[in-house]
C-alpha positions as CSV (number, residue, x, y, z in Angstrom):
1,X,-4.3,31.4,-21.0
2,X,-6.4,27.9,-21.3
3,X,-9.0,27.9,-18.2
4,X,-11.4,25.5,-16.5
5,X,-14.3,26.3,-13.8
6,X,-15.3,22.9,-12.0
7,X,-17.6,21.4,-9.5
8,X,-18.7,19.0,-7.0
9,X,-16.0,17.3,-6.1
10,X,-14.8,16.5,-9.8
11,X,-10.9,17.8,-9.6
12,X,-10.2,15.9,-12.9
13,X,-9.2,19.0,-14.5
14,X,-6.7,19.9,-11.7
15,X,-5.3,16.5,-11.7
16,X,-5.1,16.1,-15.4
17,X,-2.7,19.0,-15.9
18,X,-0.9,17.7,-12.7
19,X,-0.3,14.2,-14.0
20,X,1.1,16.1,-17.1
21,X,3.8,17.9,-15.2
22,X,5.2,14.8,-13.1
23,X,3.0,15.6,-10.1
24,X,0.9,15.5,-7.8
25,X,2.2,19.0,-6.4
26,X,2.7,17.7,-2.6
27,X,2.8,13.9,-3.2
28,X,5.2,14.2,-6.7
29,X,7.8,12.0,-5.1
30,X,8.5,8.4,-3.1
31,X,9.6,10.1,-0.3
32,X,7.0,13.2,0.1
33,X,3.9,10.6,-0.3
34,X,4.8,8.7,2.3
35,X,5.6,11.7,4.6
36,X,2.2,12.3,3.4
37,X,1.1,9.0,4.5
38,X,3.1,8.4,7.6
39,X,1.3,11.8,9.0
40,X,-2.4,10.3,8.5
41,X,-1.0,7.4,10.0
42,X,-0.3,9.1,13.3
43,X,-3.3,11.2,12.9
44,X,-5.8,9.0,12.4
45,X,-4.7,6.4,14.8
46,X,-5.2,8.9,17.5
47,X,-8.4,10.3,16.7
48,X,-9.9,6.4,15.5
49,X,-7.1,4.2,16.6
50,X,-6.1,0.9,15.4
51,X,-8.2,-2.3,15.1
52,X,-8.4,-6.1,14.0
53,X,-10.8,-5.8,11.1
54,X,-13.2,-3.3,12.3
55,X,-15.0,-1.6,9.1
56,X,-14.1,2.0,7.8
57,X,-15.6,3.7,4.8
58,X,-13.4,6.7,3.1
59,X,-16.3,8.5,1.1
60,X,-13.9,10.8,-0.7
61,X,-11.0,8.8,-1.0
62,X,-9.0,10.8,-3.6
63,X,-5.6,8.9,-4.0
64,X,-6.1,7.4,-0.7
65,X,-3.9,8.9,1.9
66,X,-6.3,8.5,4.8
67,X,-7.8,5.0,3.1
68,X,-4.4,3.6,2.8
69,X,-3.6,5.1,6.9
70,X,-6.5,2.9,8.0
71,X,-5.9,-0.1,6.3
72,X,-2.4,-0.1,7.9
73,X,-3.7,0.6,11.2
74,X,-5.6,-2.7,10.6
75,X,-8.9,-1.7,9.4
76,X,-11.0,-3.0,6.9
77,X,-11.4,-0.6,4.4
78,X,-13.5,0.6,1.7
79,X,-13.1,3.5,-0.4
80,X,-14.8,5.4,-2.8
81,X,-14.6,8.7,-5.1
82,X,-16.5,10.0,-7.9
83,X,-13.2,10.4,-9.8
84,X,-11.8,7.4,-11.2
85,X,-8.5,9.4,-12.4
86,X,-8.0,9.8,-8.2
87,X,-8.6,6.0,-7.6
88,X,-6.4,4.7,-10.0
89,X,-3.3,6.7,-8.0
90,X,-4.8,5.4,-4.9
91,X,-5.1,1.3,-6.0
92,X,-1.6,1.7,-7.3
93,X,-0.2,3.2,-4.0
94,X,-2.3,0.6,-2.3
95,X,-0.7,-2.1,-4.0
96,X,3.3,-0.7,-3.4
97,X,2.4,-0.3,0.1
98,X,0.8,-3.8,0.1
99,X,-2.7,-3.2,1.7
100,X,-5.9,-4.7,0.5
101,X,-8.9,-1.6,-0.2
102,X,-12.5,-2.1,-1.6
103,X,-12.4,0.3,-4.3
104,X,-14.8,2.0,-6.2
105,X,-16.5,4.9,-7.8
106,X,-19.3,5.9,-6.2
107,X,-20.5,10.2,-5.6
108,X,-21.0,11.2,-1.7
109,X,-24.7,12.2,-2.7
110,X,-25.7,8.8,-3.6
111,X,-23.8,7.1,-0.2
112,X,-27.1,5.7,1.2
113,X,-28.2,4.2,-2.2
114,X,-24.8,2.5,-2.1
115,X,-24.5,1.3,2.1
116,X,-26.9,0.3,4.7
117,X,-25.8,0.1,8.3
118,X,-22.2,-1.6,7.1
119,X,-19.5,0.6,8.7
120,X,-18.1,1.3,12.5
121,X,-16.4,4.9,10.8
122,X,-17.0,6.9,8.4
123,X,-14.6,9.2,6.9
124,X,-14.5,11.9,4.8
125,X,-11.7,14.6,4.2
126,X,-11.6,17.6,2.4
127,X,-14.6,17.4,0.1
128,X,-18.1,18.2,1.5
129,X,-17.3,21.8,0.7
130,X,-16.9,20.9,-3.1
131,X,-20.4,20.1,-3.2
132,X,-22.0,23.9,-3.9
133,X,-25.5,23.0,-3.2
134,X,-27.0,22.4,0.4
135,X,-29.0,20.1,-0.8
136,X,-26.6,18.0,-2.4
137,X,-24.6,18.5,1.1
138,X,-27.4,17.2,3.1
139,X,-27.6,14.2,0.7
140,X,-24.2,13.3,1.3
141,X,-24.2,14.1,5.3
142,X,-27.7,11.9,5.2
143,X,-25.9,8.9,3.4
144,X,-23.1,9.1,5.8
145,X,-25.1,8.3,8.9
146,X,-26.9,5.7,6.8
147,X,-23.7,3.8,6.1
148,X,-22.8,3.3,9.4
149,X,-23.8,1.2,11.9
150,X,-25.7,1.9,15.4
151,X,-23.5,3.6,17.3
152,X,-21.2,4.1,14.5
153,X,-19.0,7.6,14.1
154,X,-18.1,9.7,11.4
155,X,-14.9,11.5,11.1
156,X,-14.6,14.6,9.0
157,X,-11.8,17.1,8.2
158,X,-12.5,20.5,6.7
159,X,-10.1,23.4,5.6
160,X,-11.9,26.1,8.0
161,X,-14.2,28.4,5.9
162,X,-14.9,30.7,8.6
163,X,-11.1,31.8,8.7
164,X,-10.9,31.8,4.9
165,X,-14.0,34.2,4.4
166,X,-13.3,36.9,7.5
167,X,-9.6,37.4,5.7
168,X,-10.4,36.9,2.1
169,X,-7.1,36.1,1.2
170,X,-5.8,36.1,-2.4
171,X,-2.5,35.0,-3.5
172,X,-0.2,31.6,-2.3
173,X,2.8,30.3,-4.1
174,X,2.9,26.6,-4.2
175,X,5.8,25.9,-5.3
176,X,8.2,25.5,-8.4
177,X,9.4,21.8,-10.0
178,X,11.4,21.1,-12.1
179,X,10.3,19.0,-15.6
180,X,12.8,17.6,-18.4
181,X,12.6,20.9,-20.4
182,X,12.0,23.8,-17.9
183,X,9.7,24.5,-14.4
184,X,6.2,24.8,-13.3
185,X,5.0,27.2,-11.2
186,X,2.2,26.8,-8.8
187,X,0.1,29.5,-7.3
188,X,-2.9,29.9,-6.0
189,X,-5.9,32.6,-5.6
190,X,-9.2,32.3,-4.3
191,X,-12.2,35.1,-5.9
192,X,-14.8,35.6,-3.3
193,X,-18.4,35.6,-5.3
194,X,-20.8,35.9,-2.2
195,X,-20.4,34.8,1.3
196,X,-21.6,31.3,0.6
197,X,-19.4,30.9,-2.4
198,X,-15.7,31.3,-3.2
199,X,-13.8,29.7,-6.2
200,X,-10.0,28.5,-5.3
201,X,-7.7,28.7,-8.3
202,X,-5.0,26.6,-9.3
203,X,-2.3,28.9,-11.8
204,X,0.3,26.8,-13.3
205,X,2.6,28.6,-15.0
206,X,5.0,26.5,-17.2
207,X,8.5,26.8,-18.8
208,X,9.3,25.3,-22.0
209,X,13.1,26.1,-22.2
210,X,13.7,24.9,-25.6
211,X,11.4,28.1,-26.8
212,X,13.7,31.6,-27.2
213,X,10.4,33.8,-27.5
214,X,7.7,34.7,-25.6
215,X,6.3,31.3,-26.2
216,X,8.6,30.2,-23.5
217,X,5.8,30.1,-20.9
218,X,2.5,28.7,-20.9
219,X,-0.5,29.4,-18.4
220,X,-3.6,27.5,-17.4
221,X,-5.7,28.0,-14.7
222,X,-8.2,25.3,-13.4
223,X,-10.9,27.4,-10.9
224,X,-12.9,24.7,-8.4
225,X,-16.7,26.4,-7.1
226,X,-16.7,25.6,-3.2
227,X,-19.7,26.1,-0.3
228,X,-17.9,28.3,2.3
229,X,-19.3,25.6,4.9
230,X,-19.4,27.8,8.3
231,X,-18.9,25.7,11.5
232,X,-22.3,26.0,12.8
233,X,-23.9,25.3,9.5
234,X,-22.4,21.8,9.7
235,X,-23.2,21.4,13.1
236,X,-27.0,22.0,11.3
237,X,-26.4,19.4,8.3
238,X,-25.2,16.3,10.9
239,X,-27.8,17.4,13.0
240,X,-30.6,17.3,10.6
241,X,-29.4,13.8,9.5
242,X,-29.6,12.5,13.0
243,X,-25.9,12.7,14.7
244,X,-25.4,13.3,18.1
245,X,-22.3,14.1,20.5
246,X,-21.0,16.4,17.6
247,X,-17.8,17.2,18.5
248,X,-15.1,19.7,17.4
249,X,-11.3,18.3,18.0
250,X,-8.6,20.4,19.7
251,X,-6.5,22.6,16.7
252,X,-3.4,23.7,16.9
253,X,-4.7,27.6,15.7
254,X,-6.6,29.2,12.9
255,X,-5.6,27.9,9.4
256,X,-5.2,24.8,10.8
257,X,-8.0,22.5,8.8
258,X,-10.4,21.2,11.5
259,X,-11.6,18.0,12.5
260,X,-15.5,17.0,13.7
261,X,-16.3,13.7,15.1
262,X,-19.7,12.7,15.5
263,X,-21.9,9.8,16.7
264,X,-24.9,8.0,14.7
């Protein structure tokens, strides 16, 4: 079995095997990327709502699901990632859905080398937690409230950590696709190294039907470091950078990724 450890916020490895297979796992068609997309839509223009060229920064863009939501709710957008594999999905989706993003590579931890005072939101989904040093957190909480504006708001959405490390769970299927000479499977399993730090494994088990042996099916595993990021500690690392009116949004019940809004 090939395998790969990885951190801060890289997910190269995880997207390189994807790309391979005719994915991304959740996103791998037309139709399930813009179910995707028509979801952060109606998410986001609740929780920011629409505007006539009001500035938005997505600081961890990826392939630009919540970028590409705000541009169409009339923002004007820029977007950045430290991964250029993920930003060359997310120009290319951009240009099919005919929206106009800024761009560019740039790593959360360097945000205030990068912006002064430019945005009226700031948005970042999914990613702190990939950063596995507090420091480096800090850096990148710090350079969020630098990029925005007085008065400005950030906007950040965070698989829960405290659910994750009180039930420790292992095991989740993904899914199966099909490819032009077998299937992939995808599962998932998380190891538990302390209770600041848990690794969440991607398993990709694929079929190469033209093989009559036990050659048949290849595994590789790609294993991504995260910060089990409790609640209150990142009520600690906004306050520390200077937000105020931190707010937790209404969730629908544990499992449910969360959602913080808070005000420079």
């Amino acid at each position: 079995m090939k395998w790969w450890m990885q951190e801060n916020q890289e997910g190269d490895k995880v997207l390189e095997y994807m790309l391979t297979v005719g994915l991304p796992w959740d996103e791998r068609t037309p139709e399930l990327w813009h179910e995707t997309l028509n979801e952060e839509i109606d998410r986001l223009g609740e929780v920011i709502g629409t505007s006539d060229g009001g500035t938005a920064l997505d600081c961890s863009c990826g392939m630009g699901s919540q970028a590409i939501a705000l541009a169409k709710l009339g923002w004007q957008v820029t977007a950045t990632d430290i991964a250029e594999a993920r930003l060359a999905i997310a120009r290319q989706r951009a240009v099919q859905d005919d929206v106009q993003v800024d761009w560019g590579v740039c790593d959360m931890r360097d945000l205030a080398q990068r912006f002064s005072a430019q945005f009226d939101w700031v948005v970042t989904c999914f990613a702190l937690y990939e950063i596995t040093e507090d420091e480096g957190i800090q850096r990148a909480v710090d350079g969020t409230y630098a990029a925005l504006k007085p008065g400005g708001r950030c906007y950040i959405r965070l698989r829960d950590m405290d659910d994750l490390m009180e039930d420790k769970p292992r095991y989740g299927f993904h899914g199966e696709v099909r490819t032009p000479h077998g299937r992939v499977f995808c599962i998932e399993d998380w190891e538990y190294e302390s209770e600041t730090h848990a690794t969440q494994i991607y398993v990709f088990m694929t079929e190469d039907e033209r093989i009559d042996d036990w050659r048949r099916w290849r595994t590789e595993a790609v294993g991504i470091r995260k910060r089990a990021i409790r609640q209150s500690e990142l009520v600690q690392f906004l306050a520390r950078a200077g937000f105020q009116d931190i707010t937790f949004l209404e969730r629908a019940g544990p499992w449910v990724p969360y959602e913080v809004v808070a005000t420079k």
